[in-house]
MARTI-857174 format. One record per residue: residue number from 1; residue in one letter; chain; x negated, y, z of N, C-alpha, C in turn. Coordinates in steps of 0.02 Angstrom, whole numbers, plus 50000, padded with zeros to 5 digits. Last residue first. Layout:
<atoms>
ATOM  seq  type  mol  n_px  n_py  n_pz  ca_px  ca_py  ca_pz  c_px  c_py  c_pz
ATOM  NUM  a  A  X  Y  Z  X  Y  Z  X  Y  Z .
...
</atoms>
This chain:
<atoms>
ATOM  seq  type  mol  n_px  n_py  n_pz  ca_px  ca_py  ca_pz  c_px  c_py  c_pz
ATOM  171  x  A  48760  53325  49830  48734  53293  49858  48733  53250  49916 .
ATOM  170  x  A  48856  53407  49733  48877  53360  49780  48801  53308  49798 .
ATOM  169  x  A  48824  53544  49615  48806  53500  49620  48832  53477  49706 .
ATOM  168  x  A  48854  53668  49503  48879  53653  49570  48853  53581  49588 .
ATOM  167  x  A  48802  53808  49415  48784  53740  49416  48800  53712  49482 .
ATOM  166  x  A  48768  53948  49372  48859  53927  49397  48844  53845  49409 .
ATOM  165  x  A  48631  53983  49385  48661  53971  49337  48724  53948  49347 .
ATOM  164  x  A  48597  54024  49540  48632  54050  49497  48634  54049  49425 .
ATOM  163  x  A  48692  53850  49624  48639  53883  49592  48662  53958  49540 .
ATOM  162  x  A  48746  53774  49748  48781  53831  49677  48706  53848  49683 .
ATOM  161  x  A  48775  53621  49829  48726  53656  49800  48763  53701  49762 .
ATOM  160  x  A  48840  53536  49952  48873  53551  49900  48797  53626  49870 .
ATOM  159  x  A  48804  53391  50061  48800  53445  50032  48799  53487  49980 .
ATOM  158  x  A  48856  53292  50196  48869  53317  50119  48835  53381  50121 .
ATOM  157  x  A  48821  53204  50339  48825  53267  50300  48826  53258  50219 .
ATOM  156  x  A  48818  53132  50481  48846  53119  50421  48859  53193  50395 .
ATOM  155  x  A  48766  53121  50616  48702  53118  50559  48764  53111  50492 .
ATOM  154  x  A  48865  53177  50714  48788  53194  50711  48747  53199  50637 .
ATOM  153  x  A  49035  53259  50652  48979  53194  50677  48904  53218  50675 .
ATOM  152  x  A  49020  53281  50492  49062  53259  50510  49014  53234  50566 .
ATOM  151  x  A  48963  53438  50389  48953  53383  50434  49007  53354  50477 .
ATOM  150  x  A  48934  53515  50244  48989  53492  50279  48953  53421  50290 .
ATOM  149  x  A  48816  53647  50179  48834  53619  50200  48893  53557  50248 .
ATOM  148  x  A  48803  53752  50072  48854  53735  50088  48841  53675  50101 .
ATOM  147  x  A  48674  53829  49966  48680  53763  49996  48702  53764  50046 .
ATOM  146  x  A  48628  53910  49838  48638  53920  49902  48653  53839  49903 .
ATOM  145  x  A  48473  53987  49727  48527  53919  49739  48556  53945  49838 .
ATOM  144  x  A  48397  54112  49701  48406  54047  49650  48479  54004  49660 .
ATOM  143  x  A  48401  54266  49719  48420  54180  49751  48449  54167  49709 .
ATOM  142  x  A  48396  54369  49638  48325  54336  49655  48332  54272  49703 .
ATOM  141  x  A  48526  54463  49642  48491  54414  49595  48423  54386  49572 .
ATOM  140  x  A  48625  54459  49750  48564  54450  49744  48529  54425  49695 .
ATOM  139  x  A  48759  54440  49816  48740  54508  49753  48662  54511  49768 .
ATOM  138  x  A  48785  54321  49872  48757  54368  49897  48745  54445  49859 .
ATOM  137  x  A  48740  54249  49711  48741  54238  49785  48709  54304  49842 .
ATOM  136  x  A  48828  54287  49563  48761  54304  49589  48778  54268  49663 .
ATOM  135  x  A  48845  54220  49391  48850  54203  49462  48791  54245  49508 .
ATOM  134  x  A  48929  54260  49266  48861  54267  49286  48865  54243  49361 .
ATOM  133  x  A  49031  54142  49155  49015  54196  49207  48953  54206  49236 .
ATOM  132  x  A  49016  54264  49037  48994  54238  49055  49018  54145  49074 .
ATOM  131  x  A  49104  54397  49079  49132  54333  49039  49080  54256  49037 .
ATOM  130  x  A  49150  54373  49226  49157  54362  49172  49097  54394  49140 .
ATOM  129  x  A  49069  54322  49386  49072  54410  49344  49092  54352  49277 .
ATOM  128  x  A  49075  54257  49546  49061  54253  49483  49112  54304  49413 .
ATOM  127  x  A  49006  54252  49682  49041  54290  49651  49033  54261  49576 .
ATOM  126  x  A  48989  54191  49847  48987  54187  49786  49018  54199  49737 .
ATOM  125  x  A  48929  54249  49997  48983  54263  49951  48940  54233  49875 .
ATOM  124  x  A  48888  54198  50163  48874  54185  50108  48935  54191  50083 .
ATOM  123  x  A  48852  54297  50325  48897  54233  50281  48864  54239  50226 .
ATOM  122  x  A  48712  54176  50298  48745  54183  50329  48759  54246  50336 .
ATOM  121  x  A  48587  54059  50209  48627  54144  50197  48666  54127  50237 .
ATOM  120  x  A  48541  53952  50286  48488  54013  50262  48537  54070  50249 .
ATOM  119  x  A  48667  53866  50288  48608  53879  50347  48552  53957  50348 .
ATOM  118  x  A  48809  53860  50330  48771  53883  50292  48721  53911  50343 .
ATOM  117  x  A  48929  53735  50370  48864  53767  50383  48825  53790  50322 .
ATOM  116  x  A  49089  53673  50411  49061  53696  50370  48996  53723  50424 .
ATOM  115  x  A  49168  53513  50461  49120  53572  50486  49099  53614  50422 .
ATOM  114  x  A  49299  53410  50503  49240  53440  50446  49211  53500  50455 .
ATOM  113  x  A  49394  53369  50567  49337  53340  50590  49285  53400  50555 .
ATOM  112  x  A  49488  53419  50474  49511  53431  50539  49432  53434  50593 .
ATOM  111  x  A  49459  53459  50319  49487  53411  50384  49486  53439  50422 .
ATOM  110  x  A  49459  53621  50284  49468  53569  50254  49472  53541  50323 .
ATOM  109  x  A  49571  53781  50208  49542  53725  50263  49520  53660  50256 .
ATOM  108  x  A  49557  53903  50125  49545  53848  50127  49524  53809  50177 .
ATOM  107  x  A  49665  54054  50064  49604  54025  50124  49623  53937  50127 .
ATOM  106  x  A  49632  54137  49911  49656  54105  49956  49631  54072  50016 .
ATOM  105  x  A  49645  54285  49884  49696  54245  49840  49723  54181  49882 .
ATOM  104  x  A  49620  54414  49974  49602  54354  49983  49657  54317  49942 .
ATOM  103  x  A  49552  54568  49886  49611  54538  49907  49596  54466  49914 .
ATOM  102  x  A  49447  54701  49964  49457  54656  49921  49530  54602  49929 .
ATOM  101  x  A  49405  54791  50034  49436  54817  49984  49476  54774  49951 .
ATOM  100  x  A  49331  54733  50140  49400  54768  50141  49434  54789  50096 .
ATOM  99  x  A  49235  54618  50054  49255  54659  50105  49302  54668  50120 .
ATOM  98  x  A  49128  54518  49983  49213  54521  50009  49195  54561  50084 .
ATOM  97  x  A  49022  54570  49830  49017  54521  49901  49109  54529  49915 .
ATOM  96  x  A  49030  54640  49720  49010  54570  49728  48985  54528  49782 .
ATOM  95  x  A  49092  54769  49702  49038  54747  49746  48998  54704  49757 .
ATOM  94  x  A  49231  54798  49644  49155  54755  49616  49120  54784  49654 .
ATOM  93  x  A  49346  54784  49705  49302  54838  49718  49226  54843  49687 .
ATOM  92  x  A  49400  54657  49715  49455  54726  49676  49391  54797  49663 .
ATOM  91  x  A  49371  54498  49686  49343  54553  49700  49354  54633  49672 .
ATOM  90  x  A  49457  54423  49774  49465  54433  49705  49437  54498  49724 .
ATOM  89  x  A  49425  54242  49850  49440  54301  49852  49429  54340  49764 .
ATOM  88  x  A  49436  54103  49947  49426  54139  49897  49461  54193  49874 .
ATOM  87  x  A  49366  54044  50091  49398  54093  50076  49397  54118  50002 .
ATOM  86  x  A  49355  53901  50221  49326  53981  50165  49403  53998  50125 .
ATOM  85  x  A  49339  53834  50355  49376  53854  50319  49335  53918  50285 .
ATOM  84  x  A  49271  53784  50469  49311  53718  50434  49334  53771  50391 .
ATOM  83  x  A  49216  53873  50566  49191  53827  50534  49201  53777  50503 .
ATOM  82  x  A  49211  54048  50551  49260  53995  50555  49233  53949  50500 .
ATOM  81  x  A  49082  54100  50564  49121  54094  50636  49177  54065  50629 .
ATOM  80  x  A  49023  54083  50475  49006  54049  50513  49050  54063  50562 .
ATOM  79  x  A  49096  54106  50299  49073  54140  50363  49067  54093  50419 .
ATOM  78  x  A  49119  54131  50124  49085  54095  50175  49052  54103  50241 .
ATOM  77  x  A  49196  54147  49996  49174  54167  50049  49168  54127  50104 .
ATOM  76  x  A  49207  54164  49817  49223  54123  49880  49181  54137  49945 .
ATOM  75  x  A  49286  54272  49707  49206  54229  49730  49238  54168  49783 .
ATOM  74  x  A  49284  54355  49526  49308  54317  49592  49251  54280  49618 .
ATOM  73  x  A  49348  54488  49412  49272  54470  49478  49334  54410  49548 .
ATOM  72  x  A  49428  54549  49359  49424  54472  49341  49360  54450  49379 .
ATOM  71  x  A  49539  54661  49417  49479  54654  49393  49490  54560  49383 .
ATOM  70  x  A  49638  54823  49395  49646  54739  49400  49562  54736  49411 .
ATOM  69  x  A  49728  54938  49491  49707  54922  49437  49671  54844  49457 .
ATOM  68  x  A  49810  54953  49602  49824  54991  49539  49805  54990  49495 .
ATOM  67  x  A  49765  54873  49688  49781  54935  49717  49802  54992  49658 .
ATOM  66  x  A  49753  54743  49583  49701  54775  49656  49711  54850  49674 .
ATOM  65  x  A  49774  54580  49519  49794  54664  49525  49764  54686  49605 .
ATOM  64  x  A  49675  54501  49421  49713  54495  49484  49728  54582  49492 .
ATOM  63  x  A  49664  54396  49282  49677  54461  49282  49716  54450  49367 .
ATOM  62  x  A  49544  54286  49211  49616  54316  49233  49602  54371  49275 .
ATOM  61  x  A  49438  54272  49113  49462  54351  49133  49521  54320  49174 .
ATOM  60  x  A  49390  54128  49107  49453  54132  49069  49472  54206  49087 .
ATOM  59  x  A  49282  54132  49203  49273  54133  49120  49353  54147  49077 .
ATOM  58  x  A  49342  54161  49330  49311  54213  49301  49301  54203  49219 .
ATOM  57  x  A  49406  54038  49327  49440  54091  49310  49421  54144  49321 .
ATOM  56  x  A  49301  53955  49327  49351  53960  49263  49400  54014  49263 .
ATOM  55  x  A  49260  53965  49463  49206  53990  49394  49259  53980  49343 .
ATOM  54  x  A  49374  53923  49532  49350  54001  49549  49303  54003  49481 .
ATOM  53  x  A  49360  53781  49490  49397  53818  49485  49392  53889  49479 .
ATOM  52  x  A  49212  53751  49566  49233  53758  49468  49294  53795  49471 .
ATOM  51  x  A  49273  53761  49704  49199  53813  49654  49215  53818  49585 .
ATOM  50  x  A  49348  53671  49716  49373  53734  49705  49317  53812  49694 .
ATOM  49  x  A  49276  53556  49679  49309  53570  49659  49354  53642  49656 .
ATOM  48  x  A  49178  53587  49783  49182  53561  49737  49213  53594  49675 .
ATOM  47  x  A  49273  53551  49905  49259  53618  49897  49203  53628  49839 .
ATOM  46  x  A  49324  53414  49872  49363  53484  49852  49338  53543  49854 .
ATOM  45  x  A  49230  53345  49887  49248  53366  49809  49290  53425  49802 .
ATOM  44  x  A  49189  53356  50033  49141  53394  49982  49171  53393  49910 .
ATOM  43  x  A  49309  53312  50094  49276  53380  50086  49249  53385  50025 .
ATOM  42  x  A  49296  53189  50029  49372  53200  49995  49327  53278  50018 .
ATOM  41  x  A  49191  53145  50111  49174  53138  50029  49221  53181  50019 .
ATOM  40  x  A  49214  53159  50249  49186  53187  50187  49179  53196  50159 .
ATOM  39  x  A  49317  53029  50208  49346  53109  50256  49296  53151  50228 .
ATOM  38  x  A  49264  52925  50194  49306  52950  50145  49309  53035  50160 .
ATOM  37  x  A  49163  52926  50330  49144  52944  50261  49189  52963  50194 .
ATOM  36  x  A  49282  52897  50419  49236  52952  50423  49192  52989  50337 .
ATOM  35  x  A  49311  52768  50388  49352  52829  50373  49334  52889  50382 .
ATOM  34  x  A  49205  52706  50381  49222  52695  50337  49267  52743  50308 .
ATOM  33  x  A  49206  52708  50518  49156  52743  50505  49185  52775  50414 .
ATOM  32  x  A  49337  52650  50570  49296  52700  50576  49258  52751  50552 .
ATOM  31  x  A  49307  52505  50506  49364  52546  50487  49353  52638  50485 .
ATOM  30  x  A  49245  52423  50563  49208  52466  50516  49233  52514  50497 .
ATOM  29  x  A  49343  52349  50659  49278  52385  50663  49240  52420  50658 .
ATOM  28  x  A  49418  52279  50536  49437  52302  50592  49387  52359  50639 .
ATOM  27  x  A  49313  52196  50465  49346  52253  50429  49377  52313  50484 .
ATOM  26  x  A  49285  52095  50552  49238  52130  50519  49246  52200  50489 .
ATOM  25  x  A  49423  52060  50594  49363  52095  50631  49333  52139  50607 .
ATOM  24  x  A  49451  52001  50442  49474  52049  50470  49460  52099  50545 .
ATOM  23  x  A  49343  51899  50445  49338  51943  50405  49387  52013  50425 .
ATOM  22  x  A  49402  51795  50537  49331  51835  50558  49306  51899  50499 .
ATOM  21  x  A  49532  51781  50503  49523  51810  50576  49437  51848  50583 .
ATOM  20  x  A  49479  51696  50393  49530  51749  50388  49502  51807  50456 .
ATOM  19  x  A  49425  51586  50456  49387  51634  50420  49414  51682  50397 .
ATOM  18  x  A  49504  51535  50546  49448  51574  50595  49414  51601  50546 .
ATOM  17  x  A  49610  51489  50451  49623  51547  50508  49564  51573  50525 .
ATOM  16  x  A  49523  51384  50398  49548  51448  50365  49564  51503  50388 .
ATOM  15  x  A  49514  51314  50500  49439  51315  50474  49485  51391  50424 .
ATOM  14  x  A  49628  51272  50527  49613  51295  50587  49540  51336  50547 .
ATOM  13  x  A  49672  51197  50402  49707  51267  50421  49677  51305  50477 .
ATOM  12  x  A  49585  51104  50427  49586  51148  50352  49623  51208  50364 .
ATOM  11  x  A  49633  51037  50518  49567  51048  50507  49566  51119  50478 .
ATOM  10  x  A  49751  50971  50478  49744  51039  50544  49685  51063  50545 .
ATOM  9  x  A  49780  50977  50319  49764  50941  50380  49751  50994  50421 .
ATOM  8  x  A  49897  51027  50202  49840  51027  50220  49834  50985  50297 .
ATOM  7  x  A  49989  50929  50071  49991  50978  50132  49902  50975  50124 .
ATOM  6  x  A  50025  50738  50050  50066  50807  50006  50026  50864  50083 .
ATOM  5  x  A  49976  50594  50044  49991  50626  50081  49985  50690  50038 .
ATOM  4  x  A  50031  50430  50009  50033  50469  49979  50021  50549  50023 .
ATOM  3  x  A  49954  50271  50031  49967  50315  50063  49957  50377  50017 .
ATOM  2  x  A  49979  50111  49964  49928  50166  49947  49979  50235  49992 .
ATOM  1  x  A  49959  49942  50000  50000  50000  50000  49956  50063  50000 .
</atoms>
């Protein structure tokens, strides 16, 4: 007589559970950090990302209205005393930094965790002049590059580079 048996054995299910169970630990754990680093990354594209932005709409002239007349000078602003959030702005007064004159289009927060640091210029304005656009840092046109820092935590940092050729780089 030949024994037909259909399933798994208790073996096979006990040997599957503890490798299920030990991968989800594994995952369980890491979770953390894992979410720490998305949390960065998603910073640094957006502020990134809202650099190119601000440089396209100096290249495209739009047009912001400023106490009666317009300009197409925009930058983004960058101040140490609030350290999760900048500022882009429309420079009504060509000055090519953000003062009083100027109108804030918009203010940007990022996480919650996310730190901004600018280490060497403090604050730091980046302006960019149609048509171009010409980018200056600071209305300086003998700095090369700035570097926008975002830290999450001790040792986890991004860092977002503008050079003044409009060149944005995520390091």
């Amino acid at each position: 007589m030949k024994k037909n048996f259909n399933g798994f054995t208790m073996i096979e299910l006990l040997i599957t559970m503890a490798i299920i169970g030990t991968l989800s630990a594994a995952l369980f754990f890491n979770y953390g950090p894992i979410q720490d680093n998305f949390t960065l990354q998603k910073s640094a594209q957006k502020l990134a990302q809202d650099l190119r932005r601000i440089q396209e709409m100096a290249m495209a002239a739009e047009k912001e209205k400023c106490n009666g007349s317009e300009t197409s000078n925009f930058g983004v602003y960058f101040n140490t005393e609030s350290n999760n959030k900048y500022i882009i702005f429309a420079d009504c007064d060509n000055s090519k930094t953000r003062n009083e004159g100027d109108i804030d289009v918009e203010t940007i927060s990022l996480e919650k965790k996310v730190e901004i640091s600018v280490l060497s210029l403090s604050p730091l304005n980046v302006v960019f002049i149609p048509p171009d656009p010409t980018t200056l840092i600071n209305n300086d046109k003998l700095i090369t590059r700035a570097e926008v820092t975002l830290s999450l935590g001790d040792n986890k940092n991004k860092t977002v580079e503008i050079n003044n050729a409009g060149r944005i780089v995520i390091k």
